[in-house]
N, C-alpha and C positions, 0 to 999 in steps of 0.2 A: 169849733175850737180845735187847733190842731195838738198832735200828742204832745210835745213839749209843756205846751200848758195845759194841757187834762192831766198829766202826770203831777206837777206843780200843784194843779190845785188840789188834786183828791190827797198829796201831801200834806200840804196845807189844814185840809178838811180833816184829817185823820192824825195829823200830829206824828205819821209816821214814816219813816224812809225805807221800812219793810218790804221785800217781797217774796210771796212764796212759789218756790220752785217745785210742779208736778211732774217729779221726777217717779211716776209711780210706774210701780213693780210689781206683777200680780204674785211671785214669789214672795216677795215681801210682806204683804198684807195680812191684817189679821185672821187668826185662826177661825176665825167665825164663818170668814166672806169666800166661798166655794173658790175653787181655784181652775176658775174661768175669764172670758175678760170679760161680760157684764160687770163683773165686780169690779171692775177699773173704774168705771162710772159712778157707781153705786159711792164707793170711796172716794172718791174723787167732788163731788156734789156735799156728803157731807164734811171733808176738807176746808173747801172753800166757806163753807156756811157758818163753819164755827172760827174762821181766820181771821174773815174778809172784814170786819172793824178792825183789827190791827195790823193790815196792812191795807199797805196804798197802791200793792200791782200784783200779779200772777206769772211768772216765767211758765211756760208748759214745753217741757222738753219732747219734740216732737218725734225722736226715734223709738223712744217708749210705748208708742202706739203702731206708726209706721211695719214695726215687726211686727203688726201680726195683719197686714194685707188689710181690705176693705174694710174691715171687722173694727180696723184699729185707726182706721181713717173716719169711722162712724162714732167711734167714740169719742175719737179727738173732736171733733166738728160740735158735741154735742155737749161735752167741757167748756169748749168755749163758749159756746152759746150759755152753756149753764153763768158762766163768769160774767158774761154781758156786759153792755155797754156802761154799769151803772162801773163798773171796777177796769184796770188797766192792762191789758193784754200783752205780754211780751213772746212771740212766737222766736222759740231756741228751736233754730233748725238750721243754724251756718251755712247757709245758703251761699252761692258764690260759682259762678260758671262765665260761657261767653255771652254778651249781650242778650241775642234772643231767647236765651233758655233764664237766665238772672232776670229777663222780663216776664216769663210766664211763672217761675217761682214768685215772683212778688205779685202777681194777680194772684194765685193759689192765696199766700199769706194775707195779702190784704184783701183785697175783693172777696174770693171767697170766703176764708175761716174770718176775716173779719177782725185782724190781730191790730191791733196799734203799735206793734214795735217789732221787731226782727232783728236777730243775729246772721250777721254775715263775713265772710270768711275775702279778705280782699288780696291774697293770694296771686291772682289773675289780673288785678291792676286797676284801671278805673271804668273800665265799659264791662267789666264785672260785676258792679256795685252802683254806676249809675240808672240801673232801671229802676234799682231800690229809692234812689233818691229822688226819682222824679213822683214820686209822690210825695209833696210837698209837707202835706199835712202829717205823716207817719215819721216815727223814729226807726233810721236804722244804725244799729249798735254795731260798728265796726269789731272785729278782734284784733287787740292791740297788743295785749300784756298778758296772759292766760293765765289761770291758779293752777293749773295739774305741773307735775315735774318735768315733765317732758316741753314744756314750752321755752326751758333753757336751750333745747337741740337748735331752735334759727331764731326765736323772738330776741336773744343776748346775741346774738354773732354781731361783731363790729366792725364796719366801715365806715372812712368818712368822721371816724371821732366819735362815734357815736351808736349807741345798739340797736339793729332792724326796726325793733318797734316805737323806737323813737321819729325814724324816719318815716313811718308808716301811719304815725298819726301827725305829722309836718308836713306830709302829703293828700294824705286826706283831706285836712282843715281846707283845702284848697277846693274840694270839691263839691263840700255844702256848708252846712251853716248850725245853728242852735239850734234851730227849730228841727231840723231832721235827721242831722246825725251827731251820735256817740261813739262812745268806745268801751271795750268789756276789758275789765283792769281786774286784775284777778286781787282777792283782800291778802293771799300770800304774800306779796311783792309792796307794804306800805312805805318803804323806802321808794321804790319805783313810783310809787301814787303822788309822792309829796311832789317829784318833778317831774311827774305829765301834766299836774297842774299850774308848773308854768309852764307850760308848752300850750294847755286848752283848759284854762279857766272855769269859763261857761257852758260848757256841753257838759251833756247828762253824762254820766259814769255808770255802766251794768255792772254791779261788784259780784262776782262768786267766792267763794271758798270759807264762807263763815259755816261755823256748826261743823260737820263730819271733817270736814280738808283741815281744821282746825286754825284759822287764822286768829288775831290778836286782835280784839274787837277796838282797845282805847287805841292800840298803836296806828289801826284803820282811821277810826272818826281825825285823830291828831294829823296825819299825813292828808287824808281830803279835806279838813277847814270847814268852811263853809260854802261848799260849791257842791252843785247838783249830785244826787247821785242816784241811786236806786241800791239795793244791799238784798240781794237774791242768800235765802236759806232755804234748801230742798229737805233733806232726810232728815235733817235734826227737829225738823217740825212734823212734816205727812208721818214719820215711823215714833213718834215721840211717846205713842201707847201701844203695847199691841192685844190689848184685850177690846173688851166692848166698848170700854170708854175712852177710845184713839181719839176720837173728835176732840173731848174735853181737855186729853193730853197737849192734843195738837193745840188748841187754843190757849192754854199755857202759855205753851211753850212759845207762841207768836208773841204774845205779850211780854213775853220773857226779853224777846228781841225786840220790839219794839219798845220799850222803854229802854234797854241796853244802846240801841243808835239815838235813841235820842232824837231830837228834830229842831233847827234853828231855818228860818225864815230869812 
């Protein structure tokens, strides 16, 4: 089964278009959990355990770990393992260089840590992003639209009639297909969602900025329709307790979101 439809169906299966984002912080963590990075894991394992029915994917924000050298490359590898095959793997790491380095990033993501989906930064053109794409069966999530403010600085610059990242995903489409690539549309910008979906219908959608960035959840769902998406929430779910009972918080608070998107087939 390739990601497009492992995504689809554990939607499906779970009635939810949730994902959670491990965007974890060993600052941030509860007062209880030593303020080491084992406890990245420790938190991290039971995150997911009390989520993972109300959601249908995992984002793991790969710089979170990355700082802290082998240590944090041990723990990432072991999150994901922990997530496994049974749930949806989205590896945030915006990967994007020239050909033979954007091929051995996507063995790292795929091959090794075993991710089903990837952020990628297409910057650099199309033989920056076609090593990602030859693996057929993986999603990879272009950036098109970003939620942080600063993606007004070139995503909006207009030529041609039209703003960067509209060109960016009228060119892409050119380069793969449903099955393997998306685009990351930030939930800030639901005026912007309502017409990239006429521009790509069918491909999956990485939404950010719900919970902390504070986007407008009906003006979201109303602007995507009924078309693919994924709906990533980080801090507003992993920090949703900070006492002993974070897990319980956190599962809340998933649920919170997952009945708030809703889910139509």
């Amino acid at each position: 089964m390739n990601s497009f439809n492992k995504l689809s169906q554990l939607q499906a299966d779970k009635s939810s278009l949730l994902c959670v984002g491990l965007d974890s912080d060993i600052n941030k963590l509860p007062a209880h959990f030593p303020k080491e990075i084992n406890s990245l894991l420790k938190f991290n394992m039971e995150i997911i355990s009390s989520t993972e029915k109300y959601a249908s994917a995992f984002k793991i924000n790969f710089a979170f770990y990355e700082q802290y050298g082998s240590e944090g490359f041990d723990i990432l590898k072991k999150t994901i393992d922990f997530i496994g095959k049974r749930n949806f793997i989205i590896a945030d790491s915006k990967r994007g260089d020239i050909g033979n380095t954007s091929a051995a990033y996507a063995a790292s993501c795929f091959d090794y840590f075993g991710a089903d989906a990837i952020t990628v930064a297409p910057y650099m053109g199309y033989d920056s992003v076609e090593p990602f794409l030859k693996y057929k069966d993986k999603l990879t999530f272009v950036l098109a639209l970003t939620s942080n403010p600063g993606s007004s600085d070139f995503q909006r610059l207009e030529f041609a009639g039209k703003p960067l990242y509209k060109h960016v995903i009228e060119k892409c489409l050119g380069w793969g297909d449903t099955d393997n690539l998306g685009f990351v549309t930030g939930a800030t910008h639901p005026g912007d969602i309502k017409g990239i979906r006429d521009i790509a219908p069918n491909h999956f959608l990485l939404i950010p900025g719900v919970g902390t960035q504070g986007a407008n959840i009906s003006e979201l769902l109303e602007a995507n329709g009924n078309h693919p998406c994924t709906i990533n929430v980080s801090r507003d779910i992993i920090y949703a307790g900070s006492g002993t009972d974070f897990a319980e918080k956190a599962a809340d608070k998933a649920k919170y979101y997952k009945d708030a998107f809703g889910f139509k087939m």
